[in-house]
C-alpha positions as CSV (number, residue, x, y, z in Angstrom):
1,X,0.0,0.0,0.0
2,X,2.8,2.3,1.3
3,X,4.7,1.9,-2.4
4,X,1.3,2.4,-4.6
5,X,0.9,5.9,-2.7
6,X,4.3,6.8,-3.1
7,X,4.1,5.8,-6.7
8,X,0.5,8.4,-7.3
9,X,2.6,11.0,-5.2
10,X,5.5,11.0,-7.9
11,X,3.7,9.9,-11.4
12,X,1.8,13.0,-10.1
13,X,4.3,15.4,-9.8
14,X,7.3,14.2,-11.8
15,X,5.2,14.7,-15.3
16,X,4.2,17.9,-14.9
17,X,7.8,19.1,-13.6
18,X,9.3,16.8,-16.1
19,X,7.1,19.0,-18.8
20,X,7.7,22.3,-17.1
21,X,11.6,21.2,-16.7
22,X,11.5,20.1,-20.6
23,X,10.3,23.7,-21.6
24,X,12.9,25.5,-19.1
25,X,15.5,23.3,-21.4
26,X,14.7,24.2,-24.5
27,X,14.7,27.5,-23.8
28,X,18.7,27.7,-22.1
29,X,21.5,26.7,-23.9
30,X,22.4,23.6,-25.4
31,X,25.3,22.6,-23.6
32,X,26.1,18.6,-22.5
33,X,24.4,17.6,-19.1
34,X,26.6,17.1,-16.0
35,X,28.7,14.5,-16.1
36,X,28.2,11.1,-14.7
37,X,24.0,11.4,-15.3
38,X,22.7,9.9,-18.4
39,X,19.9,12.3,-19.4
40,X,17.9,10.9,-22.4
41,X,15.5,13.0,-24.6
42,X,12.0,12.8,-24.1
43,X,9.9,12.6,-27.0
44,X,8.9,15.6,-26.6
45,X,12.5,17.3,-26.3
46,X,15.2,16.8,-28.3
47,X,17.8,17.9,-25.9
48,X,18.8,16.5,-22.3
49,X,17.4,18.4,-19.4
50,X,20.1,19.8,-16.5
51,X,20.0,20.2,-13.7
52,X,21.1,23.7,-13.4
53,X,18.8,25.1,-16.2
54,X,15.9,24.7,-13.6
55,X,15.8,27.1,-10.2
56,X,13.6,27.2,-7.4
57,X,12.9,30.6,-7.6
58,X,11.7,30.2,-11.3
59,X,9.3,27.5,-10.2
60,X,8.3,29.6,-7.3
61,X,7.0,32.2,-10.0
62,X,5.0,29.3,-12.1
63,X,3.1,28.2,-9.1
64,X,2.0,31.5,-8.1
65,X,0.6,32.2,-11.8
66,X,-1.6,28.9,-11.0
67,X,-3.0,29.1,-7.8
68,X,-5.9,30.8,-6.7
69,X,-8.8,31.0,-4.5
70,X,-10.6,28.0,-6.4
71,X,-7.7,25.9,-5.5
72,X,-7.6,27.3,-2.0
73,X,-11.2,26.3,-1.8
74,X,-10.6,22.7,-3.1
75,X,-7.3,22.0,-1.2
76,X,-7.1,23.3,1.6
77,X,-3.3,22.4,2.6
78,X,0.3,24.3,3.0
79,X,3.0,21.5,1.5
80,X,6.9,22.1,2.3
81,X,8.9,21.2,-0.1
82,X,12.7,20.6,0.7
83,X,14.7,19.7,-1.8
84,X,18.5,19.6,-0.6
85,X,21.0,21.6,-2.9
86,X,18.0,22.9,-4.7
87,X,16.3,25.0,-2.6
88,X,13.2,24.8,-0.5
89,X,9.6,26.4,-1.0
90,X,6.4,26.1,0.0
91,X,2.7,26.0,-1.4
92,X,0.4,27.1,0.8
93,X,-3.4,26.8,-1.1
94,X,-5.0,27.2,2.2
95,X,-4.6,30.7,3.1
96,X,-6.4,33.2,1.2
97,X,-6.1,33.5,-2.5
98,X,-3.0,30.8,-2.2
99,X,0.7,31.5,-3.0
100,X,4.1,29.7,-3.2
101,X,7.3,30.9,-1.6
102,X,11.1,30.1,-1.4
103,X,11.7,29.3,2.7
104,X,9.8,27.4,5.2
105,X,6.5,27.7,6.6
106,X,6.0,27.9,10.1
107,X,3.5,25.2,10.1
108,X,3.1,23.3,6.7
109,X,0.5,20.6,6.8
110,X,2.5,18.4,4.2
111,X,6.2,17.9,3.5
112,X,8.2,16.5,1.0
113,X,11.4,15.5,1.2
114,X,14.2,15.0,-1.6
115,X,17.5,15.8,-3.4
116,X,18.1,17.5,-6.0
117,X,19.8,14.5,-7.6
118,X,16.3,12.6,-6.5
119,X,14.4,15.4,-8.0
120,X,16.2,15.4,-11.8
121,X,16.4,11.6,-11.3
122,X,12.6,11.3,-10.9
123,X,12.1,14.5,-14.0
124,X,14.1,12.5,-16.5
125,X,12.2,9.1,-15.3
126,X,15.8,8.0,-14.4
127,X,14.1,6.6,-11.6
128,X,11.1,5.1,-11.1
129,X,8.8,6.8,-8.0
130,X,8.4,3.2,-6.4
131,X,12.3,3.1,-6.4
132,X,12.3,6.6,-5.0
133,X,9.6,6.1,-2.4
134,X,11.0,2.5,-1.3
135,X,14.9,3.5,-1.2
136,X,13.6,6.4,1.3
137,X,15.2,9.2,-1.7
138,X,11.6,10.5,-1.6
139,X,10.0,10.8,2.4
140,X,6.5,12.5,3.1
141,X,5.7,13.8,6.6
142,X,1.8,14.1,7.1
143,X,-1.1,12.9,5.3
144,X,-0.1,10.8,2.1
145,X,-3.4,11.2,0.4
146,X,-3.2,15.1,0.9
147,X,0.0,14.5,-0.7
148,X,-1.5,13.5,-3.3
149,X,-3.9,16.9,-4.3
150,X,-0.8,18.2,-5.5
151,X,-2.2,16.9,-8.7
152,X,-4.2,19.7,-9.1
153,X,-1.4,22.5,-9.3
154,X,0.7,20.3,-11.5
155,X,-2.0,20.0,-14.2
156,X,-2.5,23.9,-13.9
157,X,1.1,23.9,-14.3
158,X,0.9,22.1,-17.4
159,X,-1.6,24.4,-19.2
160,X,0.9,27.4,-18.2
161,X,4.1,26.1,-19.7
């Protein structure tokens, strides 16, 4: 039960960053990826994404242009994300009209917690989420299936980028 969670938790986010990563790619330079990861093309892309063409402050921004009082309505949760060597933000669609931040909240109701190297590897589908999830790369403090509702900013995200 514990890995078929885990699994919803990353199929659900890891498209729609691997879509809004994919975008951030083609739109940087086209210079090898870092050495010692393999990044293969999606279909989609015809070049490999790296991991320094994607910052935390530009995802910051993307959120915010999704989120809104509907999803604030519908949610109804603040989720940490820490992702170490990355940077760490927050989502909180349960507080007014909603917004995302770089930092910590004083009192998220969700948190995530990964590496960068986790994060890219999970983008690229370098790893699977079960693998994630199971190894303990990927760890989730508080309620799993609210975990899960993060579906509904990542398919926002999709439409935006």
């Amino acid at each position: 039960m514990k890995s078929d969670i885990g699994t919803q938790i990353i199929n659900t986010i890891g498209s729609h960053v691997q879509e809004f990563a994919e975008k951030i790619a083609t739109e940087n330079t086209n210079e090898p990826g870092p050495s010692g990861v393999s990044a293969q093309p999606s279909p989609e892309s015809s070049e490999p994404l790296k991991q320094d063409e994607v910052d935390v402050d530009t995802l910051v921004t993307q959120i915010n242009l999704v989120i809104d009082s509907n999803l604030v309505a519908l949610i109804g949760k603040v989720f940490q994300i820490e992702c170490e060597h990355f940077g760490d933000f927050y989502v909180d669609v349960k507080n007014g009209q909603g917004h995302a931040e770089r930092g910590h909240h004083g009192s998220p109701d969700i948190t995530l917690k990964l590496s960068k190297f986790t994060f890219f590897q999970l983008v690229r589908e370098q790893m699977s989420p079960m693998q994630a999830y199971m190894s303990g790369s990927l760890k989730v403090q508080g309620g799993v299936n609210d975990a899960i509702q993060l579906k509904f900013i990542a398919e926002r995200l999709k439409h935006l980028v």
